[in-house]
N, C-alpha and C positions, 0 to 999 in steps of 0.2 A: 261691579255688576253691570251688566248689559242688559235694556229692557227695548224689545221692538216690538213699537206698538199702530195700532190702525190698518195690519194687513191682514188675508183672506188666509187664514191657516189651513192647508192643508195636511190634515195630524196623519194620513194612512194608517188611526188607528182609532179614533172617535169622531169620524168626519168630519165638515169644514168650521171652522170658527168662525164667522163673519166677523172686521173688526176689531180681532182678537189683539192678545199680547203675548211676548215668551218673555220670560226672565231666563238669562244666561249668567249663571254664576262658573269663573273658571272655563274649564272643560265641558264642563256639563248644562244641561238645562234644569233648571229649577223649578219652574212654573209653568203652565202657557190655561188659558183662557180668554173670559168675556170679565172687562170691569176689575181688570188687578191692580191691584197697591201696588206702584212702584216706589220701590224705597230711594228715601232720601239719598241723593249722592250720583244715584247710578247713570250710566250715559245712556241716553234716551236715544233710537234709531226711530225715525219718522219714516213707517213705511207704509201712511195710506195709499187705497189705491191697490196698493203690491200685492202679487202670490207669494207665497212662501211654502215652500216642497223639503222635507229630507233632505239631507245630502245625496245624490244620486251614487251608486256604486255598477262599476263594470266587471264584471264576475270573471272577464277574460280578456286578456289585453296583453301586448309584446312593448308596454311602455316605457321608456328608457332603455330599452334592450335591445329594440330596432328603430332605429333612434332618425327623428328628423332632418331631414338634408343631408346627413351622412351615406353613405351609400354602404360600400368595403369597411370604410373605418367604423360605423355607426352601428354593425351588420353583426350583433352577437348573441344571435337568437337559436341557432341551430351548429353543434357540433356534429359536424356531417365524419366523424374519423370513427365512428363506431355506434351502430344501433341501440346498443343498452349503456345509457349512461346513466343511470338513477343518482350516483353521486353527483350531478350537477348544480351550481344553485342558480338560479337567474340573478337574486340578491346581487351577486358576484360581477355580471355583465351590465348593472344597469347605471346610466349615466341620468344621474339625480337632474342634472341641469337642460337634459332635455327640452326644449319647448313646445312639446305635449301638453308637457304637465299644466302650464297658463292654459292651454288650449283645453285640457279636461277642466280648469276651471272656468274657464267661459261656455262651458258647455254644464258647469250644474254638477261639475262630476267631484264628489270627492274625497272619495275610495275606490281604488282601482287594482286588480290582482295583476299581478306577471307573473307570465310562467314562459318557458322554455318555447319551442313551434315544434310543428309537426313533424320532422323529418326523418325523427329517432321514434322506433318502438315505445323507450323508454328514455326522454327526453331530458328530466331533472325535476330538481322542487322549484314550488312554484313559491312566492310571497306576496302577504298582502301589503299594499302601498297607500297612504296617505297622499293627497297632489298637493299639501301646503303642509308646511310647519317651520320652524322655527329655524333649522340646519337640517340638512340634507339626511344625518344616521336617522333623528326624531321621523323622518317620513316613512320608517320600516314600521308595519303595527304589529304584523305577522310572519315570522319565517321559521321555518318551512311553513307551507301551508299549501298541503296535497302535491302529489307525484304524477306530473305530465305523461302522459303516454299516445300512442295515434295505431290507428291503425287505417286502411284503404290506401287509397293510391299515394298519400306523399312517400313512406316510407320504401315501398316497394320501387317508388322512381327515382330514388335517390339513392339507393344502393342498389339497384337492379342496373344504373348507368355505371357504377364501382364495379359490375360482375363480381357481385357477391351479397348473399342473400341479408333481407329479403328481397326476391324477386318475384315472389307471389304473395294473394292472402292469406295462405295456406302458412309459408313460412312468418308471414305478419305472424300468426296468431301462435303459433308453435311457439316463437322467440319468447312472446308476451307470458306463455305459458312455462315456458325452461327457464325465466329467469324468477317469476314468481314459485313454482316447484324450489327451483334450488335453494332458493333464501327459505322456504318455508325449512327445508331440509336442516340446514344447519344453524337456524335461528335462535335455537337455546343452548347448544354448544359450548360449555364453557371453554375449549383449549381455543375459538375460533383465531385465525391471522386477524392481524390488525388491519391487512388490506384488505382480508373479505367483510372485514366490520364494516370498516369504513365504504366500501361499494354499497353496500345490501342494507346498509342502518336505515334509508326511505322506506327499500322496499319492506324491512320491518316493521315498519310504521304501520305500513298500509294492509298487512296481514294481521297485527294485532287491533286493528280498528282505530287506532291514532289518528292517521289522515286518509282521506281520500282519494282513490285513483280519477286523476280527470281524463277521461280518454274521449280524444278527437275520431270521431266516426261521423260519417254525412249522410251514407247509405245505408240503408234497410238491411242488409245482411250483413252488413259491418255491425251495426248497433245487434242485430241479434248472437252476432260470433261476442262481442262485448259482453251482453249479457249470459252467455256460458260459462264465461270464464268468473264474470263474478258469482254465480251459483258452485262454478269448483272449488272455489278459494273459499268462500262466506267473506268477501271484501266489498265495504261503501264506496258507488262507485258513483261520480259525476258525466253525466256525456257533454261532449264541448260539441257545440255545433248543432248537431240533428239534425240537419237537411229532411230527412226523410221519418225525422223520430213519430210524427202522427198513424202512419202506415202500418205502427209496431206501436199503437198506443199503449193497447191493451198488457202486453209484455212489461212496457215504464211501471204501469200503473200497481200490477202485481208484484213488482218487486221496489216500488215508491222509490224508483231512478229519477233524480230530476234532468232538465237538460238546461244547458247554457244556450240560449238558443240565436244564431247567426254569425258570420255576418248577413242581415239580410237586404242590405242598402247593398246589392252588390249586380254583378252579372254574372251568370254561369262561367265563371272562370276556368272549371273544369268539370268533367265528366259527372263527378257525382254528386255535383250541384245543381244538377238539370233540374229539379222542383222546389228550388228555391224560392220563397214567396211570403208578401207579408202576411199572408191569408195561411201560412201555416202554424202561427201563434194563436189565433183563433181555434183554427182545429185544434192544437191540444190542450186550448183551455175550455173543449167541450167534452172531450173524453178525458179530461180532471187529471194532467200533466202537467206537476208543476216546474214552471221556468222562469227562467229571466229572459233580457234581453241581454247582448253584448257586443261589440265593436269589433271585436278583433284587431284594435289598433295594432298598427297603423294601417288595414286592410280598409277599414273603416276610420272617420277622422273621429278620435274621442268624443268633441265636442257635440257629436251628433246622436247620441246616447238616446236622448228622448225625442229625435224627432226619425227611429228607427219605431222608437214607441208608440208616438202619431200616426205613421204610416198606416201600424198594424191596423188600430182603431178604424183608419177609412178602409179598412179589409174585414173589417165585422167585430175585432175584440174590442170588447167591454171599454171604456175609457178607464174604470177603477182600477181593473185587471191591469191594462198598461201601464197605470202609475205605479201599481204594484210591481211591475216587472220590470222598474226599473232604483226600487227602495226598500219596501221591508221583505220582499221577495226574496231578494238575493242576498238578504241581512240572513234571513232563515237559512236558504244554502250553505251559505257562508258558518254556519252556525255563530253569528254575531248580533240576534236578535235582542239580544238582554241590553247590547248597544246603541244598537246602529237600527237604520232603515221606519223609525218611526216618529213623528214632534211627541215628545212623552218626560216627563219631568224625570231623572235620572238618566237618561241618556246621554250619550255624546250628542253635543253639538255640533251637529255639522248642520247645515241651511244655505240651502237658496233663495236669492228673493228673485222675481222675477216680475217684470215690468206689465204682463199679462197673463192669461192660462198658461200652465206649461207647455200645455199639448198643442199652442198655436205657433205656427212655423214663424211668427212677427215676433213672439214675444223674446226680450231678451234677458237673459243674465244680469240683474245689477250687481249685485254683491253675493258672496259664497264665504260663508262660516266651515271653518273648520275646526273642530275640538277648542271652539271659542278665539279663535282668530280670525279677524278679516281679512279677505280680498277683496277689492272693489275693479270692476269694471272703469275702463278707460276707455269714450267713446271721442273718436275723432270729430 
């Protein structure tokens, strides 16, 4: 047993503990309060002084799949040979030994999704990732876990320079719509081909309610064409990004879309990121939009997960609301809350301890718990 005791709990689920203590038995947490019994034996972590946060989770990330320093070789994020690939896995392209992964852990992070990038209609499945474990398989928690899709300008730029569609919105949304049509078509079929099993087995998923489609939209008429199609199908849909998702609040809100929201440590990099702004997490945490935060690594550098969080706060949101949106927020998205994203006794242990507030650009990372293993911090 693991008992850390004299730091500032921050539980995102029964407010701060001053002082407090967690017991970590295993994987899990066992305990956390004011004035605990530590039993005889256990190793005792001295972290007066210390914050201590959830494991941080990035709801959206290309980690290990667009891989650090690698350029060409590293580069296995987008199979640009054809617009609907739904049988892809990223599982499949991700290079465990990335060093992201130390960097998501010096940033607090310690669940991180990958999924496919933009440049396919229908990009592949996405998985959830652990940044620490024991060997490299133990780092997969979740696979599949939801079916990548995008619509606006990457796809159309990337095959409209193929001459050959898409080369509009129009055909964006068509593809998105002829390939979910078709799979719904033959999805109970018993004679079906074994090659159309295996294509369409995601997009099954995602029709009978198993996972969620994440689709990448930035612009206000992008996310409204988004939400058409999930009212055609009756499919749970996640928005990656939302550049513009406050402008179409009310639309989220009626049909309880959440959105992955950012990258927003960024510059208008393209057109339909012109209202990119920290100040847009605020807005849709007044019109009752719920989000996370996300990096988009390596668009964004992982490790900066909560100080995208910070940001927002000095743009008006909530300080709780930011902690939230970067813990048991995306635990809920994720539907991993019975897990993940809050200090709560049955939980996974995942924790960060941190040298000050999370939300101060000074404080650092000392040590990162995952599923009851350490990382410690190594300062020069």
């Amino acid at each position: 047993m693991i008992a850390i005791q004299g730091s500032r709990i921050i539980t995102m689920e029964g407010g701060v503990i001053e002082g407090g203590i967690i017991l970590v038995e295993g994987q899990f947490i066992q305990a956390v309060g004011e004035n605990l019994e530590i039993p005889t034996g256990a190793a005792v972590v001295d972290a007066q002084g210390k914050y201590i946060l959830p494991g941080l989770i990035d709801a959206h990330t290309h980690i290990g799949l667009d891989e650090e320093i690698y350029r060409i070789e590293g580069d296995d994020v987008n199979e640009t040979s054809d617009p609907i690939t739904p049988q892809l896995q990223a599982v499949d392209g991700i290079n465990f030994m990335d060093l992201a992964f130390a960097d998501a852990l010096r940033g607090g992070v310690t669940r991180a999704m990958c999924m496919p990038g933009s440049a396919n209609i229908l990009g592949g499945q996405a998985v959830f990732l652990k940044t620490l474990a024991l060997n490299p398989a133990a780092m997969i928690c979740r696979n599949p876990w939801g079916l990548k899709a995008a619509l606006g300008e990457n796809p159309k730029r990337v095959y409209g320079a193929q001459k050959k569609a898409p080369k509009t919105r129009m055909a964006n949304a068509s593809l998105l719509r002829e390939a979910l049509f078709n799979a719904r078509g033959c999805m109970d079929k018993p004679d079906l081909k074994a090659n159309e099993l295996y294509r369409n087995e995601a997009i099954f998923k995602v029709l009978r309610g198993e996972m969620p489609l994440l689709l990448h939209v930035h612009r206000a008429d992008d996310i409204l064409t988004a939400l058409r199609i999930k009212d055609e199908f009756g499919i749970e849909m996640q928005l990656q990004h939302g550049t513009e998702a406050a402008l179409v609040a009310d639309e989220l809100v009626k049909r309880d879309v959440p959105v992955a929201l950012g990258p927003l440590f960024s510059n208008r990099a393209k057109v339909e990121m012109k209202e990119v702004s920290f100040r847009n997490a605020a807005l849709l945490a007044e019109r009752g939009v719920r989000f996370c935060f996300i990096t988009d690594h390596p668009v964004i550098p992982i490790e900066h997960l909560r100080v995208c969080a910070a940001l927002a706060v000095r743009e008006g949101l909530a300080e709780e609301a930011a902690l939230a949106s970067i813990t048991s927020t995306p635990a809920e998205m994720l539907k991993l809350d019975h897990e993940l994203g809050t200090i709560t006794p049955g939980k996974r242990a995942d924790l960060a301890v941190y040298s000050g507030h999370p939300l101060d650009f000074r404080s650092r990372v000392e040590r990162v718990m995952v599923d009851g293993n350490w990382w410690e911090q190594k300062f020069e």
